[in-house]
N, C-alpha and C positions, 0 to 999 in steps of 0.2 A: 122643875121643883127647886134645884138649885140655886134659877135665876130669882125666883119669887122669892127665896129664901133670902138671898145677896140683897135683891132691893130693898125690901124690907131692914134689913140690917143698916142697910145704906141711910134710908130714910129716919130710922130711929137714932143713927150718930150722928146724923144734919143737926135733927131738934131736941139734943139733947148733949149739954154740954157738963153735966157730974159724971161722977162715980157709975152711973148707968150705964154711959157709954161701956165701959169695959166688959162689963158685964154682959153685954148684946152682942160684942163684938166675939166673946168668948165663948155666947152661948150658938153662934151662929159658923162659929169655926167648929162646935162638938158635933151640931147637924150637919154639916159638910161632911167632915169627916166620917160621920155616921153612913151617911147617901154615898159615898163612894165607898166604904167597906160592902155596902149593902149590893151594888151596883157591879162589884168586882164578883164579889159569893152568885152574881145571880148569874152572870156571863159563865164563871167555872162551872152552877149545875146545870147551866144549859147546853156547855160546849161534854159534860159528861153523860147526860142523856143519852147522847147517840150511842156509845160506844158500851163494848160491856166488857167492860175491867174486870166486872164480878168474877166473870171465869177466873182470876187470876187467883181469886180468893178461896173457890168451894174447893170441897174435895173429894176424893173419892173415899168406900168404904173398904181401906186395903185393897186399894187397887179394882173393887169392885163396884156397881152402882148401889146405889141405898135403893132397899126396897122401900117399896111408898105403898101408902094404902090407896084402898077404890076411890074413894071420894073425889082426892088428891087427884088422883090418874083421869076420874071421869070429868073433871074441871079443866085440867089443860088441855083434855079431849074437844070438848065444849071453846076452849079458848081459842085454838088452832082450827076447828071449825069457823067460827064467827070470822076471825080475823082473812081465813081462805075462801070465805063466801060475800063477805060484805062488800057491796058496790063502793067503791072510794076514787072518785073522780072529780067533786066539788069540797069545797071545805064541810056543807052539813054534812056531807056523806063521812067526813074523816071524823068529824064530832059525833055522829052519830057510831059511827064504829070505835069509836071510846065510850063513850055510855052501856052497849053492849057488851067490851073488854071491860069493863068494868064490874058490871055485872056478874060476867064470869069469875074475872077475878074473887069477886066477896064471894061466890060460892065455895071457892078454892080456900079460901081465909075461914066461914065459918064452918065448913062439913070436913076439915081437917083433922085426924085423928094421932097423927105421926107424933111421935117422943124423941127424947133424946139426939145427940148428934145428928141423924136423918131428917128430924126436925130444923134443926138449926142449921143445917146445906142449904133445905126449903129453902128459910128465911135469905142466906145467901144469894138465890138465883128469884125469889119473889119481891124481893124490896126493892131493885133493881127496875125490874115488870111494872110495879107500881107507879114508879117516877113518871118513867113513858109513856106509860095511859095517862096520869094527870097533866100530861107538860102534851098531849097529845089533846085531851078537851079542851088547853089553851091557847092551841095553836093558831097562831090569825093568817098562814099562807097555806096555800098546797104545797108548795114545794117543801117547807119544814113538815107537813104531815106525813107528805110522803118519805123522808128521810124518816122520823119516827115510826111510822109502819113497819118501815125496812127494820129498824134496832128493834120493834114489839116484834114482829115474825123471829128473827134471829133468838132473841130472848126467849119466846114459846117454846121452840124448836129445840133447843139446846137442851130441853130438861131431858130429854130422853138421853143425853150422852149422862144424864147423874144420875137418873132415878128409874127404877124398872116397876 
């Protein structure tokens, strides 16, 4: 994209010797600079995917877990099943077991009844959950599914150290 961007800029300060020049040359250093901000942000949310910093974020309730309601409980239930059963050894199989976690996931999102602080832990340890399912339906290798698997299990898993 870069380079099609440069030539083009190239091209238009060959045939073009006013005041335009400047302006092509200026509009074409903003998209630059734009593609590389863009380029840096994508490499950072993809190198934090993996990892779950979140824990460093939630908390607990006075040293206790937040109680969670059924729904809540029976969706991560549902999530940690799919994610423990689904075959995942080619890439459909790793996209397909995102379409399922995902699934899950929205059940977890609209049958939620939680309020207050215990709500907003959720949000915590579920926003997180979401990146890795969606950066997980985009995955083009096995070996990045597999590393993504690994941080969605981790992620599932973990709710039970916040929430009872």
């Amino acid at each position: 994209m870069k380079h099609l961007i440069f030539t083009i800029s190239l091209l238009a300060l060959v045939s073009c010797k006013d005041n335009k020049n400047q302006e092509t040359i200026t509009h074409s250093e903003e998209v630059e600079n734009r593609d590389d901000h863009l380029n840096e942000h994508h490499v950072e949310a993809a190198a934090n995917v993996y990892d779950n910093s979140w824990t460093e974020e939630i908390e607990m309730d006075n040293g206790e877990k937040w109680q969670s309601d059924l729904p809540t409980n029976e969706g991560v239930k549902k999530l940690q099943h799919t994610i423990n059963t689904q075959a995942t050894s080619t890439l459909a199989e790793y996209h397909k077991l995102a379409d399922l976690l995902n699934e899950d996931k929205n059940y977890v999102i609209k049958n939620c009844t939680m309020q207050g602080p215990a709500h907003d832990n959720l949000h915590v340890w579920l926003h997180p959950l979401i990146e890795k399912i969606a950066a997980l339906t985009q995955t083009e290798s096995v070996e990045d599914a597999s590393k993504l698997k690994s941080a969605i299990d981790v992620n599932i898993n973990a709710y039970y150290d916040y929430f009872k």
